[in-house]
C-alpha positions as CSV (number, residue, x, y, z in Angstrom):
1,X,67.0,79.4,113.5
2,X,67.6,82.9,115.4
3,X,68.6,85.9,113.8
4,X,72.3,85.4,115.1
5,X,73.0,81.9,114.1
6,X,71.8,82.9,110.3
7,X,74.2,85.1,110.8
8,X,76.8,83.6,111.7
9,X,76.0,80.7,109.3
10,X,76.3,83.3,106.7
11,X,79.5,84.8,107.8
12,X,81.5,81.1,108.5
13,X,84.7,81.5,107.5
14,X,86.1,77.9,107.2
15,X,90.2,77.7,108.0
16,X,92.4,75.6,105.6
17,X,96.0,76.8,107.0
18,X,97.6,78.8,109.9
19,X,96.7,82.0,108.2
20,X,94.8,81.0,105.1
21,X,90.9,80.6,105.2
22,X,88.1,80.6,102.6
23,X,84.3,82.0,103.0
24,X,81.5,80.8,101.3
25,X,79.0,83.5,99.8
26,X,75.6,81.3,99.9
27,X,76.3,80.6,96.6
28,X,77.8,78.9,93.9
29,X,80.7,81.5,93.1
30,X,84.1,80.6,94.2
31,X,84.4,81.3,97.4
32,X,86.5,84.3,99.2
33,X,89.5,84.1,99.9
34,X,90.6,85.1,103.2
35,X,94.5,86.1,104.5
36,X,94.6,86.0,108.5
37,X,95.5,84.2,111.1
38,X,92.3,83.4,114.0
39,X,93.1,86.1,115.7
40,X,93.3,88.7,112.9
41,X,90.3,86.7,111.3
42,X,88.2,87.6,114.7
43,X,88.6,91.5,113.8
44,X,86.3,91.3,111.3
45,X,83.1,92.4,112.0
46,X,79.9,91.4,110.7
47,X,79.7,94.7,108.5
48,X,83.3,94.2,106.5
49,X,82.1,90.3,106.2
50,X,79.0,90.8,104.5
51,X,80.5,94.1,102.5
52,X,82.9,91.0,101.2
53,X,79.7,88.8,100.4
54,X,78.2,92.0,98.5
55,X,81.6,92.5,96.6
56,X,82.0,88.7,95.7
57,X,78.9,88.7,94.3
58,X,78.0,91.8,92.1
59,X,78.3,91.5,88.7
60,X,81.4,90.4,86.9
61,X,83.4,89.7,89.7
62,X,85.8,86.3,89.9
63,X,87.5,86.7,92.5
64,X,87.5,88.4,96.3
65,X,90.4,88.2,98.6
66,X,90.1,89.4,102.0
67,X,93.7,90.7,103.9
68,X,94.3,90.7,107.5
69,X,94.2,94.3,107.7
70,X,90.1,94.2,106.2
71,X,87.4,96.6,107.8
72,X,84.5,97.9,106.6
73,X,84.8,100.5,103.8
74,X,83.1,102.0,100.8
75,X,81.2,99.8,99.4
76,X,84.0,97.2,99.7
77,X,85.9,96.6,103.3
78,X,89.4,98.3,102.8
79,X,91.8,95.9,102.9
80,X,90.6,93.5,99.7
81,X,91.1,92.7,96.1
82,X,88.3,92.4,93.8
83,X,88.8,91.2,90.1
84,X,86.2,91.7,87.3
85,X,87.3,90.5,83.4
86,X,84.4,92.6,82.5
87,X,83.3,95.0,85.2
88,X,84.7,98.1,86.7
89,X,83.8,99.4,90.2
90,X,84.2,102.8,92.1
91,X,83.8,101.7,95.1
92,X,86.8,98.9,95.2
93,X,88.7,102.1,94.2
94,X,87.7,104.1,97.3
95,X,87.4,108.6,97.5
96,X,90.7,108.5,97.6
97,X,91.8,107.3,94.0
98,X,95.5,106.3,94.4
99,X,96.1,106.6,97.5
100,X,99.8,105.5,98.2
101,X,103.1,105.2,99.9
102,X,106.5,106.0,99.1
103,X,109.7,105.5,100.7
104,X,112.7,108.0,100.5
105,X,116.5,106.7,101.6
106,X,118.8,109.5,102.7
107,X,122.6,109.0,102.8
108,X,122.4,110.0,106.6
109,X,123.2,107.6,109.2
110,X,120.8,106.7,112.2
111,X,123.0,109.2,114.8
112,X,122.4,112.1,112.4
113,X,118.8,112.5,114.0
114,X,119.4,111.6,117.5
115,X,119.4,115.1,118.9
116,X,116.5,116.4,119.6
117,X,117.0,119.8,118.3
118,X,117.9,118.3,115.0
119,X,114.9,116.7,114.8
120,X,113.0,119.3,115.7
121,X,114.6,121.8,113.2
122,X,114.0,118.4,110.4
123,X,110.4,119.0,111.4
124,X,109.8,122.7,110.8
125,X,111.8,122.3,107.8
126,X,109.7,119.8,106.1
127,X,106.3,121.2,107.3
128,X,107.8,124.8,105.7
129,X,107.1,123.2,102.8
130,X,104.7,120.3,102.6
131,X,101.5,121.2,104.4
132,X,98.9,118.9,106.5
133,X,95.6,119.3,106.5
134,X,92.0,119.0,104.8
135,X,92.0,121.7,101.8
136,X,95.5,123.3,102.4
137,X,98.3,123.7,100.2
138,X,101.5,125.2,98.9
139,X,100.0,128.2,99.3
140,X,99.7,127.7,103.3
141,X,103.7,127.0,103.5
142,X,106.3,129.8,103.6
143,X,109.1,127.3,100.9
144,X,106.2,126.4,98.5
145,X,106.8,125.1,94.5
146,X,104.1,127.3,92.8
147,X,101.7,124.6,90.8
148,X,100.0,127.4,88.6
149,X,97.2,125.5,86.6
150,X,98.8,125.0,83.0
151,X,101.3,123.1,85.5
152,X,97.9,121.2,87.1
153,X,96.3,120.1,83.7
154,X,99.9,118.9,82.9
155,X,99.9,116.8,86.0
156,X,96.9,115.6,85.6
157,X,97.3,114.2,81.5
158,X,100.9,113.3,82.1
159,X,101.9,112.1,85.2
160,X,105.6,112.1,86.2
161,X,106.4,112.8,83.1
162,X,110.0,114.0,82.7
163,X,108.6,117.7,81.5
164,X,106.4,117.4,84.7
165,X,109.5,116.3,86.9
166,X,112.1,118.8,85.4
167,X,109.1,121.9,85.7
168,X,108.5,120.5,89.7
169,X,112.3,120.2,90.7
170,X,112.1,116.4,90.9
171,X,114.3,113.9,89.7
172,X,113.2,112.5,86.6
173,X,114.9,109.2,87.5
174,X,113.0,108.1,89.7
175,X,109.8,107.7,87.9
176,X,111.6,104.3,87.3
177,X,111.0,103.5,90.9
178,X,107.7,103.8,90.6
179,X,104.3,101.4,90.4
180,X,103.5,103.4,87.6
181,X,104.3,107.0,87.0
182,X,101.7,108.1,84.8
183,X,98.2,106.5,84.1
184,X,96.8,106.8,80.2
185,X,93.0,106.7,79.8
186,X,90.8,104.1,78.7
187,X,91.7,103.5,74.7
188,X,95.6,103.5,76.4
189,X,96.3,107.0,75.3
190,X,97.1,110.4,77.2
191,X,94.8,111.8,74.8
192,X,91.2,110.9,76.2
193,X,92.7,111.9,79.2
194,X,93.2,115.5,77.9
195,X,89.7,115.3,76.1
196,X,88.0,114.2,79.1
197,X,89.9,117.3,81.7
198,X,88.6,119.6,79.2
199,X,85.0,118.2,79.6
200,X,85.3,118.3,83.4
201,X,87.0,121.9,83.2
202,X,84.1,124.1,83.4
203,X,82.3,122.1,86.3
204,X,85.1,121.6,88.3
205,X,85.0,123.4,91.8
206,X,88.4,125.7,92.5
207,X,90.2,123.8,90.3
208,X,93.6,126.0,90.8
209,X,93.2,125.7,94.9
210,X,92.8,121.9,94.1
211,X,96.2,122.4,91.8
212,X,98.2,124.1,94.5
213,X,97.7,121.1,96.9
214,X,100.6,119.1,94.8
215,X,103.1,118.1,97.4
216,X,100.9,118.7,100.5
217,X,99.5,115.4,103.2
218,X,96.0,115.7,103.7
219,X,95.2,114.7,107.3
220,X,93.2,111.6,108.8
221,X,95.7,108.8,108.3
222,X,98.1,110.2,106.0
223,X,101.7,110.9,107.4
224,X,105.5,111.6,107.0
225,X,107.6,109.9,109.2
226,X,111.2,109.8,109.9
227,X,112.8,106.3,110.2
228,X,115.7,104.0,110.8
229,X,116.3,101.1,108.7
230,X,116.8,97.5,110.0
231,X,117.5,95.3,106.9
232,X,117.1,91.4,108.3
233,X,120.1,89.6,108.6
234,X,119.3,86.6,106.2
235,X,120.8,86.7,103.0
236,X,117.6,86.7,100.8
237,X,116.9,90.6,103.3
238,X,120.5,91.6,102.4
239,X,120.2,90.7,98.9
240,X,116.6,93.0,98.1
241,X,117.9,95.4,100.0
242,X,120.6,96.0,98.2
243,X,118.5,96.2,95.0
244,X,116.3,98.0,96.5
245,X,118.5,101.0,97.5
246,X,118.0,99.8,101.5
247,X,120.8,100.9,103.8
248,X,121.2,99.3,106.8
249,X,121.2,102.0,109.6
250,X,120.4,104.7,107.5
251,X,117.9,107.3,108.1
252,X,114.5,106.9,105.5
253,X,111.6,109.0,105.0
254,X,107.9,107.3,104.7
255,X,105.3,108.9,103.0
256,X,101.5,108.0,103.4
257,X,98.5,110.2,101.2
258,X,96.6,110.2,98.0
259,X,95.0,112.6,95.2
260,X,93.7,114.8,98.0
261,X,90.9,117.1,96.6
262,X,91.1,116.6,93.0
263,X,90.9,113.0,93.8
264,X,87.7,113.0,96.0
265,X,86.1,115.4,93.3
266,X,86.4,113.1,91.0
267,X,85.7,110.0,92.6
268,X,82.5,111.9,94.3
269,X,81.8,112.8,90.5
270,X,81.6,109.2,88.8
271,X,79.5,108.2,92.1
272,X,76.5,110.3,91.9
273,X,76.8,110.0,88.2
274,X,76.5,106.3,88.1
275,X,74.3,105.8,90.8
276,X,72.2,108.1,88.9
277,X,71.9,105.7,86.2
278,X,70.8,103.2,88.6
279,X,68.4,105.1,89.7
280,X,66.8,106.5,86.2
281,X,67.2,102.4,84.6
282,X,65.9,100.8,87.7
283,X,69.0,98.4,88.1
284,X,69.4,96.5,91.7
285,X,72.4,97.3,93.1
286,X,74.5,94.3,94.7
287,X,73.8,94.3,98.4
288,X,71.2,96.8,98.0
289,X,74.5,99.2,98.7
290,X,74.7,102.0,96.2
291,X,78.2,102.8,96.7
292,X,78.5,99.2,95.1
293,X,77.8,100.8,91.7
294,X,79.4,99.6,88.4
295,X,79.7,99.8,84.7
296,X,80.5,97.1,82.1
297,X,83.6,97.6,80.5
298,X,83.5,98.9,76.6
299,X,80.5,101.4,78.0
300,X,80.9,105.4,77.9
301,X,79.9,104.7,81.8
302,X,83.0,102.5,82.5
303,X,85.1,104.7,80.0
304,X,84.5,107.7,81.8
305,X,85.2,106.6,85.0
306,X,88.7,104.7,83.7
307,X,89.8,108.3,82.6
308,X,88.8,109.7,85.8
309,X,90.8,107.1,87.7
310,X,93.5,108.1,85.8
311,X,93.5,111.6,86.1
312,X,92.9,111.4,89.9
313,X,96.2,108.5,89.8
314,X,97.9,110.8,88.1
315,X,97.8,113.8,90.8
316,X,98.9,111.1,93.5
317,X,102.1,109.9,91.5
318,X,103.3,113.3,91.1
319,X,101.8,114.4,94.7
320,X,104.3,112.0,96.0
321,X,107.1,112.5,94.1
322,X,107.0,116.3,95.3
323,X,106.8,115.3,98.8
324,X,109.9,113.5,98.1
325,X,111.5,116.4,96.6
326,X,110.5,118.7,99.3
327,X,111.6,116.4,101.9
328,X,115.1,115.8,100.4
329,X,115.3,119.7,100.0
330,X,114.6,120.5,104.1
331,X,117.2,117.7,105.0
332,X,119.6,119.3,102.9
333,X,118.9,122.8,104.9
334,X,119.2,121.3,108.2
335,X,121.8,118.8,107.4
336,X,123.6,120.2,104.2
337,X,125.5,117.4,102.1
338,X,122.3,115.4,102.5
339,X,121.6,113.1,98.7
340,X,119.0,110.8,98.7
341,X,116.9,108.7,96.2
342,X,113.4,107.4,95.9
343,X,113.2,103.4,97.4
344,X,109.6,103.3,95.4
345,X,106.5,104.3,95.3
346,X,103.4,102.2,95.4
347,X,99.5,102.3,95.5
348,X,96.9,100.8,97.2
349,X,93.8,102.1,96.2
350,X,93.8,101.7,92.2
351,X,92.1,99.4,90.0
352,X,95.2,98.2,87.2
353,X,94.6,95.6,84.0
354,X,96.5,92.4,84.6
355,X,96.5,88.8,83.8
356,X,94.7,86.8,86.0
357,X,94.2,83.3,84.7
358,X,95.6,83.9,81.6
359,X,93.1,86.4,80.6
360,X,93.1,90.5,80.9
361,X,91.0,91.5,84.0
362,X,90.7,94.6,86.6
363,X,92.5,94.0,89.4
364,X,90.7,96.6,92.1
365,X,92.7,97.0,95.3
366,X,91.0,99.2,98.1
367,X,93.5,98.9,101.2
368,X,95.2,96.7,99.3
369,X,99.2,96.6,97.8
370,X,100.3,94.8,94.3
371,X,102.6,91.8,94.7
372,X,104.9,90.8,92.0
373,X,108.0,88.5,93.2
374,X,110.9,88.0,91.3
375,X,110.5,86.3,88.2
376,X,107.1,87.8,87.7
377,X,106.5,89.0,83.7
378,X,105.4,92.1,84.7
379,X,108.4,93.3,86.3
380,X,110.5,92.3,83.0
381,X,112.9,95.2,82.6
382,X,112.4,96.8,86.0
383,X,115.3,96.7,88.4
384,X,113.5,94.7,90.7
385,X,112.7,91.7,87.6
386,X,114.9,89.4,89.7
387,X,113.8,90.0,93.2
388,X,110.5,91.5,93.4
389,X,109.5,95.2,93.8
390,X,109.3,96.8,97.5
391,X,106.2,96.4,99.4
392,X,106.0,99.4,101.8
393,X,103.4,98.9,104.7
394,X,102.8,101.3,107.7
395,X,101.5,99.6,110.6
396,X,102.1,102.4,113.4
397,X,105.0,104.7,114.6
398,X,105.5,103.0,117.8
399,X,105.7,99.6,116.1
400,X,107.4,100.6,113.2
401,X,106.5,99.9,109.5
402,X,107.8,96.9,106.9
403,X,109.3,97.0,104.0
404,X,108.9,93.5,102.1
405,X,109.3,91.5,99.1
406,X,106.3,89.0,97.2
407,X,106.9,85.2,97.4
408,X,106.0,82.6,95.0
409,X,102.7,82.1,97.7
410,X,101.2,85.3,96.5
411,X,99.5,84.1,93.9
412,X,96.6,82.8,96.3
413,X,95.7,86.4,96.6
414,X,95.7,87.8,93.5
415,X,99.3,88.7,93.6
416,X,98.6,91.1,96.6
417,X,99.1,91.8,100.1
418,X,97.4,93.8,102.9
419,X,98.0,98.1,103.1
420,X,99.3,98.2,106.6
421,X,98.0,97.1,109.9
422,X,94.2,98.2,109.4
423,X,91.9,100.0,112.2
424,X,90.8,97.6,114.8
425,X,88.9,101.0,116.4
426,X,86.7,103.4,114.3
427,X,87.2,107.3,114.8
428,X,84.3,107.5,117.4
429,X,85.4,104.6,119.2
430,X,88.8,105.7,119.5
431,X,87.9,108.9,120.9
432,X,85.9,107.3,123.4
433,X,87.9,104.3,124.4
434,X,92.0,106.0,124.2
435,X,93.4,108.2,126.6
436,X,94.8,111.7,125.1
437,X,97.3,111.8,128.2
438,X,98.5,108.3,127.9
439,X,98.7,108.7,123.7
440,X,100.9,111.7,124.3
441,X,102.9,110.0,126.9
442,X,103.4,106.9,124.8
443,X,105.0,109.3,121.9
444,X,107.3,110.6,125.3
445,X,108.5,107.1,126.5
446,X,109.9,105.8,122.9
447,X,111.4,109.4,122.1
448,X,109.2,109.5,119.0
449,X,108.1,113.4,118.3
450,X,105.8,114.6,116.0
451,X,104.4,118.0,114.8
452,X,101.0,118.0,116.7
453,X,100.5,119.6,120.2
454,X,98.6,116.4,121.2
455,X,98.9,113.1,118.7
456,X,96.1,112.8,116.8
457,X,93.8,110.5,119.3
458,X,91.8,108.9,116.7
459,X,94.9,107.9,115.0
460,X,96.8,106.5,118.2
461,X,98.8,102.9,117.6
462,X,95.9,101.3,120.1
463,X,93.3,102.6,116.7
464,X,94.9,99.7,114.8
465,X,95.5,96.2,114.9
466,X,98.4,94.2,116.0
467,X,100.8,94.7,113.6
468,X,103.3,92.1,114.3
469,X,100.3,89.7,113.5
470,X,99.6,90.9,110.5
471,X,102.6,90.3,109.5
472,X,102.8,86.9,110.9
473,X,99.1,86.6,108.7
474,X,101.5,87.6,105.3
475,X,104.6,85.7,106.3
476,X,102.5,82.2,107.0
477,X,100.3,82.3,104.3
478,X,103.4,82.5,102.4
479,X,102.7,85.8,100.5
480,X,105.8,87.6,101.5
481,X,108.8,87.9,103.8
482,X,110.3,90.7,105.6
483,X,113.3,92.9,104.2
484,X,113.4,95.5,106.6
485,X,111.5,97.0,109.2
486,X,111.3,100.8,109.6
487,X,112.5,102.8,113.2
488,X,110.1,106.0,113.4
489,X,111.9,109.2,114.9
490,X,109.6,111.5,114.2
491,X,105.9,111.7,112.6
492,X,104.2,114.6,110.4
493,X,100.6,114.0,110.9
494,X,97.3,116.1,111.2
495,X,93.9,115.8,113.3
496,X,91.7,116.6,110.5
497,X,89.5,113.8,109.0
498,X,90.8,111.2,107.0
499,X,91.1,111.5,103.4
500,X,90.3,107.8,102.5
């Protein structure tokens, strides 16, 4: 047998619906589960495959489901959902612990940001006050909020915490839109989470710089972007969006980043450190891959790294919810009268404790977005108990982004969809393959503007997959239908490297 048909023998992903597949691991686990249709399922490469295989089989692990938007990450490909009862893992979890979207709706209608001139003024007014870019923050903006660093440990313990909101300028009523607004440590308690900061405190590199980045982007593939609503016309799109706080023409913001540096500190952190213990116990690593490390849950390893997660989740939540703020704030300069309210918010790198199979387990989701639908028991008491919660996913400006709702069918997958449309084209291979030119032309043509001089080429619409077919992948394997798709008018972005 040559080298290439044992590998392809070891990759066979075997189809068993339009968009639904499964993929053996060589052994006698439960196979993968895999959400695509052929075409998305031929964008895998060999590397996010066997990064799958790896995953499915380390320690603990039930359950691996792979999303149409999967490519090769950490450790695990971004874009899948790993489940352990027993087991937690860094690496399903990503650098970028928590990274998220959230969704703002304005009261403006779509013909407040036709002119250019408006938009243009929308766009120095929001990046007056929420910065791009690798280490920068409020301090780099002229209309900063001032995160001093009794405010950051705050953050950090609490989360959107109404003390936190009311200190930050944000509404406190939307923390009820949220995934979760605030993440408690391992025993369940805001108190570990308190102890463990003050362990971290004194090794912690510029931990007041890291503070003042609270309501800033990032760069790579993190964004703001200006849309238009389009709610579907059936009556189950009508309904959710009504819940959801949708309005049909309107003028939304989207919101794409993460826990920026306190997040990659930490996750760098809990890394080294466990790979450390690896190392000094002589344990193999699954896959040979040592950003596949792990500890078993109940150890000071795994509890550790839980309160990390935690702290780093909490910096996103309230991250986001200061974005918002700002946001709302530089509409309201350019456009005075302007009210708005937060849609939701929603991760997709985060592992959470469900029930899967009737038992408590982690769910981990790298590139990967929780889907409850209506009816769900986790939603009991939420506003969206009855129809679901909002699923936000970006695919790309020029072919707009989704907003949709879990079906009955998304329990297949662990109760969870894709994070967007997923890079078809690495950084280097962007660069090399995409035109600047053309990219900036493109933006031209469909009267999209952004921020940057020249669009970012390594995050052009060509760097990612088709997104109407991944969304064809959700919809046919019955995961979950469209509400509304999202118009962009304008994009906040920066060319730095990504953050996740």
């Amino acid at each position: 047998m040559t080298m290439t048909q044992a590998t392809e023998q070891k990759h066979e992903i075997i189809a068993n619906g339009e968009a639904t597949a499964i993929m053996p691991t060589g052994g006698k686990q439960k196979p993968i589960t895999v959400i695509g249709t052929e075409a998305i399922r031929n964008t895998f490469d060999d590397l996010c495959l066997q990064q799958a295989i790896n995953s499915r089989q380390a320690p603990g692990v039930t359950d691996l489901v792979l999303n149409p938007d999967a490519h090769c990450g950490y450790g695990a490909p971004v874009g899948c959902v790993m489940v352990s009862p027993s087991h937690v893992y860094p690496g399903p979890v990503g650098v970028d612990i928590k990274c998220s979207m959230s969704l703002l709706q304005t009261s403006l209608p779509a013909d407040a940001v036709d002119d250019k001139k408006v938009r243009r003024a929308l766009i120095k007014a929001i990046c007056d006050r929420t910065p791009t870019g690798a280490g920068r923050g409020q301090r780099n903006v002229p209309k900063s909020r001032h995160v001093d660093e009794a405010l950051g440990k705050r953050v950090l313990v609490e989360g959107a915490s109404r003390g936190v909101c009311e200190e930050l300028g944000i509404p406190a009523e939307w923390a009820n839109h949220c995934e979760d607004a605030s993440h408690v440590g391992h025993n369940d308690s805001t108190g570990s989470l308190a102890l463990r900061l003050e362990k971290l405190l004194p090794n912690m590199y510029k931990f007041a710089d890291k503070m003042s980045q609270l309501g800033s982007y990032g760069g790579g593939n993190h964004f703001g972007e200006c849309e238009v609503v389009q709610v579907g016309e059936d009556k189950r799109s009508r309904e959710a969006a009504e819940v959801f706080g949708l309005v049909d023409g309107g003028v939304a913001f989207l919101s794409h980043c993460g826990s920026r540096g306190i997040g990659h500190q930490l996750a760098t952190g809990q890394f080294k450190a466990l790979q450390n213990k690896f190392e000094q116990w002589d344990i193999p690593l699954p896959g040979q891959d040592k950003q596949l490390v792990y500890a078993p849950l109940g150890t000071a390893e795994a509890n550790a790294y839980l309160d990390d997660m935690a702290l780093g989740a909490n910096f996103a939540t309230v991250n986001h919810m200061l974005i918002n703020a700002l946001v709302l704030e530089a509409f309201q300069e350019v456009i005075p009268g302007t009210t708005g309210q937060l849609v939701y918010f929603i991760s997709h790198n985060i592992a959470r404790k469900e029930i899967v199979d009737n038992r408590p387990a982690w769910v981990h989701r790298k590139g990967a977005t929780r889907a409850f639908p209506g009816g769900h028991h986790a939603l009991k008491g939420t506003p969206f108990a009855k129809t679901g919660h909002p699923i936000l996913l970006p695919g790309n400006p020029q072919a707009g982004s989704a907003v949709m709702v879990a079906d009955e069918g998304a329990a297949l997958s662990c109760y969870s969809v894709n994070h967007g449309a997923g890079r078809q084209l690495g950084r280097k291979a962007a660069k090399r393959a995409l035109d600047q030119a053309e990219v900036d032309r493109s933006f031209d043509e469909t009267d999209i503007l952004t921020n940057c001089r020249s669009y970012p080429i390594d995050e052009a619409p060509a760097a990612y997959k088709d997104f109407d077919e991944v969304l064809h992948s959700v919809k046919s394997a019955g995961l979950a239908s469209e509400v509304a798709r999202l118009k962009a008018r304008f994009v906040i972005k920066d060319g730095d490297k990504a953050d996740d």
